[in-house]
Structure formats: structure tokens, C-alpha cells
N, C-alpha and C positions, 0 to 999 in steps of 0.2 A: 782530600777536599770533599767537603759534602755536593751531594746533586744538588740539595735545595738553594746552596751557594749557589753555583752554576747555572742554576734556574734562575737565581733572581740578575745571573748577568746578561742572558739571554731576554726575560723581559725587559732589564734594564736597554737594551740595544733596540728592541719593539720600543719603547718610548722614546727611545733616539730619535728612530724613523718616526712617528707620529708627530713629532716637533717640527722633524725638517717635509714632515708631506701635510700634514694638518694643521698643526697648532697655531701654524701664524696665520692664517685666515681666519679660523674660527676666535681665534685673540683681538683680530683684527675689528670682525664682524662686534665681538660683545662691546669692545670698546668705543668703535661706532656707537652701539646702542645708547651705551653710558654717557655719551659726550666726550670720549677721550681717548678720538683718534688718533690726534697730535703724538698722543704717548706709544701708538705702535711700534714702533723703532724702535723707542727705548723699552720698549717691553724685550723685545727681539735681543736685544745686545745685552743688557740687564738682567731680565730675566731667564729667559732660554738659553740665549751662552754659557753661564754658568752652569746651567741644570744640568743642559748635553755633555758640557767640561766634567762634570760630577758623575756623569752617566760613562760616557768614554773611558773615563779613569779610573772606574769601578769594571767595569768589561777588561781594557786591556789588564787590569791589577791579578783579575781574577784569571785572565790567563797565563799569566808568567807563572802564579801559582799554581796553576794546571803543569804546566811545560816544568816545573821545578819538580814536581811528583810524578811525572810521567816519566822527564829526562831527565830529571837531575840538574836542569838549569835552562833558564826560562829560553836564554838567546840559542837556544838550539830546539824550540819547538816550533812549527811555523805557522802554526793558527795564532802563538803569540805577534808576530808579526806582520802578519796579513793583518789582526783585529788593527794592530798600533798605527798600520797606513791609513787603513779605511775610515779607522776613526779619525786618524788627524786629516784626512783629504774633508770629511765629511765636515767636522768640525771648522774647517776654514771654509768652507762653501758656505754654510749657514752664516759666518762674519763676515765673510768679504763682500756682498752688497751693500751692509751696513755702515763698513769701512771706506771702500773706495767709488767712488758713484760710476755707473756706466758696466758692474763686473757682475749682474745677477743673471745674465748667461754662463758664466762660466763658476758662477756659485751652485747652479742649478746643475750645470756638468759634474763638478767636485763631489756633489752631494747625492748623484745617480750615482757616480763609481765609486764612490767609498762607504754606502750603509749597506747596499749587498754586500766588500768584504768584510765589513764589521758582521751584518749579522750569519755570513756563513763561517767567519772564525769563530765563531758563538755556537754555533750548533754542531763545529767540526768537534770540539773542543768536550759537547757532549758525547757526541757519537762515543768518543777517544774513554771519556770517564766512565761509560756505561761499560765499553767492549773489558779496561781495565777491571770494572769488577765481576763482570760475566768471569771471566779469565781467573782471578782469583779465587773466585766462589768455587770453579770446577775444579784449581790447582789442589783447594787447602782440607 
């Protein structure tokens, strides 16, 4: 698996966190500006759900294929599984205020616990890819 892979899942996990720490204020704000606050929401659920679903599932993809090359199969790596909680704890934090009214406390809990273990299954993941070819490099 290439680093530059691996790089871009690691930023792709930094754009996770930006979504769920930034983006909806600052989406919030421009749409204000524009006249169409109304649409925040559905921006949130519409747009960003997706994006983070597309983000998530490009991070945990690219670890199972890390853990497939490393260990010979993904369910036996556990940066693959750490990313797969974090991201789907994160992931439902970000929809569940949008979904159920009354739950953006515990969207906001979801989404503290689960982007630290997404983005540190993200960086273990490199650590893991670099040490592999350090390793290689001095084996061959």
C-alpha cells in the first residue's frame, strides 16, 4: 500500500474532524449571510453526512488494507478496528441531533470519543507502514 494512500486517509480523517469541530458554524454563518439559514440542517444531514460517510469509509477501507498487508487480514489488525468504532461512534454523533431532538449532548460526547480514535487509528496505521518499510529497506 502506498504512504501517499495512507496520507490521503489520514487527511481524509483531519477533514472529518473539521466537519464535526468547524464546518457547521462556518456553514451555518455563510448561509445566514446568503439568506438560507433555514437550509442549515439540511445542509448538516445532506451534505456533511455523506461527505464524513465517504471520509469514514475511505479511512476505515484503507485500513483493512493496511491490516490485509501487514497481517494477512484486516480483522486481525486493531488500528483497523479502533478507526471502524471511532468512525462510526463519530459518525452518529454528527446525525443524531439532526435525527432525534434533545440528543446534541450526547452527539457532542460521540463525536469527542470517536475522531481521536479514528484519527489515532490513522496515524498508528502510518507509524505501522513506515516501520514496515524501514524494515524491509534494511532486510532486502
Amino acid at each position: 500500500m502506498s504512504l501517499s494512500r495512507q496520507s490521503v486517509g489520514l487527511v481524509g480523517s483531519l477533514f472529518v474532524s473539521a466537519c464535526c469541530l468547524g464546518a457547521g458554524p462556518i456553514l451555518a454563518a455563510l448561509a445566514a449571510a446568503l439568506g438560507f439559514s433555514a437550509f442549515h440542517s439540511i445542509l448538516n444531514v445532506y451534505l456533511l453526512g455523506p461527505l464524513m460517510a465517504i471520509s469514514v469509509l475511505w479511512i476505515v477501507g484503507n485500513l483493512a488494507l493496511q491490516g490485509r498487508v501487514l497481517t494477512g487480514a484486516a480483522h486481525g489488525y486493531r488500528p483497523f478496528w479502533i478507526g471502524l468504532v471511532g468512525g462510526s461512534l463519530a459518525w452518529v454523533g454528527v446525525l443524531l441531533p439532526h435525527v432525534v431532538m434533545g440528543t446534541r449532548a450526547a452527539g457532542t460526547a460521540l463525536i469527542v470519543i470517536g475522531m481521536p480514535l479514528l484519527i489515532g487509528a490513522s496515524v498508528w496505521s502510518v507509524i505501522d507502514q513506515r516501520r514496515s518499510r524501514h524494515t524491509t529497506v534494511h532486510d532486502g
